[in-house]
Phi, psi and omega in degrees: 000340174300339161298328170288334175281003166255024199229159155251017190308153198236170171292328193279333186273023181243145164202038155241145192298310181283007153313293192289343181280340169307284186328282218269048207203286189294354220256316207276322157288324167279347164280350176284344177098052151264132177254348178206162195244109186230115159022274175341292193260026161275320188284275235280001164232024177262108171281162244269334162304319194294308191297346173274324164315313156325297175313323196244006159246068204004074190024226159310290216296330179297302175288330150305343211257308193280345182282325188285331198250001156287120167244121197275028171239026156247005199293338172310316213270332173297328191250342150315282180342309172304297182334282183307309189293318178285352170286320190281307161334315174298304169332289161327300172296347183283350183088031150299117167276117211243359164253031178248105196337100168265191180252137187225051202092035182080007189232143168279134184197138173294146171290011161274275174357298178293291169328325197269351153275047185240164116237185227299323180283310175332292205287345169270337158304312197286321190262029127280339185295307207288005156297315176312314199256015143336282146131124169265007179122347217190144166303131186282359177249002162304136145246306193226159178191122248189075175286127179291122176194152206291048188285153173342292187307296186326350210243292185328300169340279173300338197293303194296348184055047182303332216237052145273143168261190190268147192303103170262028169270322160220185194234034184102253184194132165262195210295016196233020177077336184275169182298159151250109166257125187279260196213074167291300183287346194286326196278005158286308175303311212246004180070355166114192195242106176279158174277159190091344192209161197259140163229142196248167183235108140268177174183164156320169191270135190072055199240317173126007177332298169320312183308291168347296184290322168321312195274286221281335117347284190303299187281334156284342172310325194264315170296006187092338186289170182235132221241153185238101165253143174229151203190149177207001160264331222200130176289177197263342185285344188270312178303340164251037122265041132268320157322274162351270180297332168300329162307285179343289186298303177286339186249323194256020178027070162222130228224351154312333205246086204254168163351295191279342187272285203324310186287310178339324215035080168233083234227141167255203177272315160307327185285301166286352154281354165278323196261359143306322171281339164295275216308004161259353171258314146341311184266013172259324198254329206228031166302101171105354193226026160224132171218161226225119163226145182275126153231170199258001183185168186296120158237024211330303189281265225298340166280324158313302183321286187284352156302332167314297177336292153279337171289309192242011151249354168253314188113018184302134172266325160231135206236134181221129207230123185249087000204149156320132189246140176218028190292105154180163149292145184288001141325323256235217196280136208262356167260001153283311092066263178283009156252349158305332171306283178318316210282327191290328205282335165320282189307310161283001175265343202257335177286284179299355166264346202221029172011067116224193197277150197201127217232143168207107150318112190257106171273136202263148169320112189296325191292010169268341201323135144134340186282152210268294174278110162294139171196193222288015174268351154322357189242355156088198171301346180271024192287003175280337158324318210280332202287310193271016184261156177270331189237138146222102186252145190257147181207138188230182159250185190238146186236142198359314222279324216268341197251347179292117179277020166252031196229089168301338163314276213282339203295135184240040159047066175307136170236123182268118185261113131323087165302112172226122146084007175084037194203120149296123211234153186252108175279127171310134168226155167263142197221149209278135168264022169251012178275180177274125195220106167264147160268132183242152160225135181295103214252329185221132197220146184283336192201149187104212059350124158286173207270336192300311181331286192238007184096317181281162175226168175257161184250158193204158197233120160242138197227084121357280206297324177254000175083007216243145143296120179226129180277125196260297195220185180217138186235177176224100176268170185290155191271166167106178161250159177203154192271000000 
């Protein structure tokens, strides 16, 4: 019964009476807080219609009958079916003729047929590609076509800063009136996050990527957008303490109340009037516009499946999938390799069909650990990832040796940029070393310079405990390696 909080299945997608009636049977006990099913708690929480009902479709003995003859670790593959057979049904009513033979690669064969070796998502992929190849007259790969010239509406256009993507720089005001600041100058840099395209954050395994996406979260939350987290690292209880304390620490500057105490719950009275006041400012400002879905695994159709999903029946506008895996040698299988590929090219083909931003976490080849300027040979055999992303930015740690200005290897010369006279100047910064610190390098930016580019990388303050990122400084880290 435990399966059902992972399906979204409905009343309308059963259509035999005794289909919908298990189901709404199975469905009215698990809301009841049942976890497994039995003769006993069927009597005692059915009122007397359900039980007559019961009764005549031969009681227990009917459902013992479907436990005996049932494997529930087929259960996916039973509800793609369900899934598929009512997608070919809808058709059918829509007035598809799904039994008159077409050509398919030289063989003649019907789109029933041909349907019933699918799933559920094939057969709605297959009849948009075969729509796709109709043809209007004109190449399907034309998007714009335009003879150019500098008219009024383009120069108004750029003046509104029309062709910006949305602003990940700050995430609103805390309780002092002041900014809550995100990544101001890299969302500067890079023009913000367009809609239509995927930008990924890799790193190491413990570098903090999700958090990273949390503070970039906050600040499209503040822009309005409505968020997709789909995850296959972090259960939804890690994520909404990350939300929490983050907030706690950037909008209500409290800062008593870390990660590890929030789980722990070893909470005083102040630690709950700070987290009565996040939770009314969460359901006040970003209530109805974050959803949380857990997978048990890397699943490139289920994640698709469910952003469709959610794109067009809630209205998410941005979607962010936790996380690409690249954990192996860089030897090793080259079909992980290409299937990482395909999926990112999935995922951005799937961002660029339903125009929206599309955010994704990547974990790097552990065997690069130590190299100091990161860029795209960090993705192992998958530097082919790179082609189809708009943004990819890499994050290490950072290590002591980078923060000594007596250690000419490694010191990787921190800087603070200085407005003087209306020209940005690079001021020396000391950056503390018993805090904690990451690099992030912009490896590919739609607008701006790349760290290949010019050398640079941003230094970031990181406090784990409170989840916050803080962008500090900017550096010229060393080329090389380190041990």
């Amino acid at each position: 019964m435990l399966l059902l909080d992972e399906i979204t299945l409905e009343q309308k997608d059963f259509i035999t009476s005794d289909g919908l009636f298990y189901f709404s049977l199975l469905n009215q006990l698990r809301g009841k807080g049942f976890y497994s099913l039995d003769e006993v708690t069927i009597l005692s929480n059915m009122n007397e219609d359900v039980i007559e009902r019961y009764e005549s479709c031969g009681g227990w003995d009917s459902i013992q009958h479907q436990i005996d003859i049932i494997n529930e670790k087929n259960f996916d593959t039973y509800i793609d079916i369900l899934y598929r057979e009512n997608i070919i049904l809808h058709m059918h009513e829509d007035g598809f003729n799904l039994l008159k033979k077409i050509d398919v690669n030289g063989k003649e064969i019907s789109p029933l047929s041909m349907f019933r070796k699918m799933d559920a998502e094939s057969v709605t992929d297959w009849y948009e590609a075969r729509i796709s190849s109709y043809g209007t007259g004109y190449s399907s790969k034309i998007i714009e076509e335009e003879e150019i010239d500098f008219d009024d509406e383009f120069i108004n256009n750029c003046q509104e800063g029309l062709e910006n993507g949305v602003p990940f720089d700050i995430a609103g005001y805390d309780i002092n009136g002041e900014e809550m600041n995100c990544f101001q100058f890299l969302s500067r840099q890079v023009n913000g996050l367009l809609e239509g395209t995927l930008t990924m954050m890799g790193g190491y395994s413990s570098t903090g990527k999700s958090t990273w996406w949390v503070t970039v979260i906050m600040a499209l939350l503040y822009r309005d957008r409505k968020v997709l987290i789909i995850s296959n690292e972090e259960n939804v209880k890690k994520f909404k303490i990350k939300f929490m304390v983050w907030l706690l620490g950037k909008r209500n500057r409290y800062f008593k109340l870390t990660k590890k105490k929030l789980m722990s719950g070893d909470l005083n009275a102040e630690d709950r009037k700070q987290l009565s006041s996040v939770q009314d400012y969460w359901r006040k400002n970003y209530k109805g516009r974050v959803k949380f879905i857990s997978l048990a695994d890397a699943n490139m159709s289920t994640v698709k499946k469910k952003a469709r999903e959610n794109i067009l029946r809630y209205g998410y506008d941005t979607i962010l999938y936790d996380t690409f895996k690249l954990d192996f040698d860089s030897a090793g299988s080259t079909r992980q390799d290409l299937s990482l590929i395909k999926d990112s090219r999935e995922l951005d083909s799937l961002c660029k069909k339903y125009n929206v931003i599309g955010l994704a976490s990547l974990q790097l080849a552990i065997n690069t650990i130590g190299k100091l300027f990161l860029d795209s040979s960090v993705l192992s055999n998958s530097k082919q990832i790179k082609e189809v992303l708009e943004g990819l930015y890499l994050m290490r740690n950072v290590y002591d040796e980078e923060l000594d200005p007596d250690n000419k290897k490694y010191y990787c010369k921190p800087f603070k940029l200085k407005k003087v006279n209306d020209k940005w100047i690079q001021e020396e910064y000391v950056c503390d070393r018993n805090a904690v610190w990451r690099m992030v390098f912009p490896d590919k930016t739609r607008s701006g310079a790349n760290s290949s580019d010019n050398g640079i990388a941003y230094l970031l303050k990181f406090s784990g405990d409170h989840c916050i990122f803080r962008e500090v400084a900017q550096c010229y880290p060393k080329h090389g390696y380190i041990q």
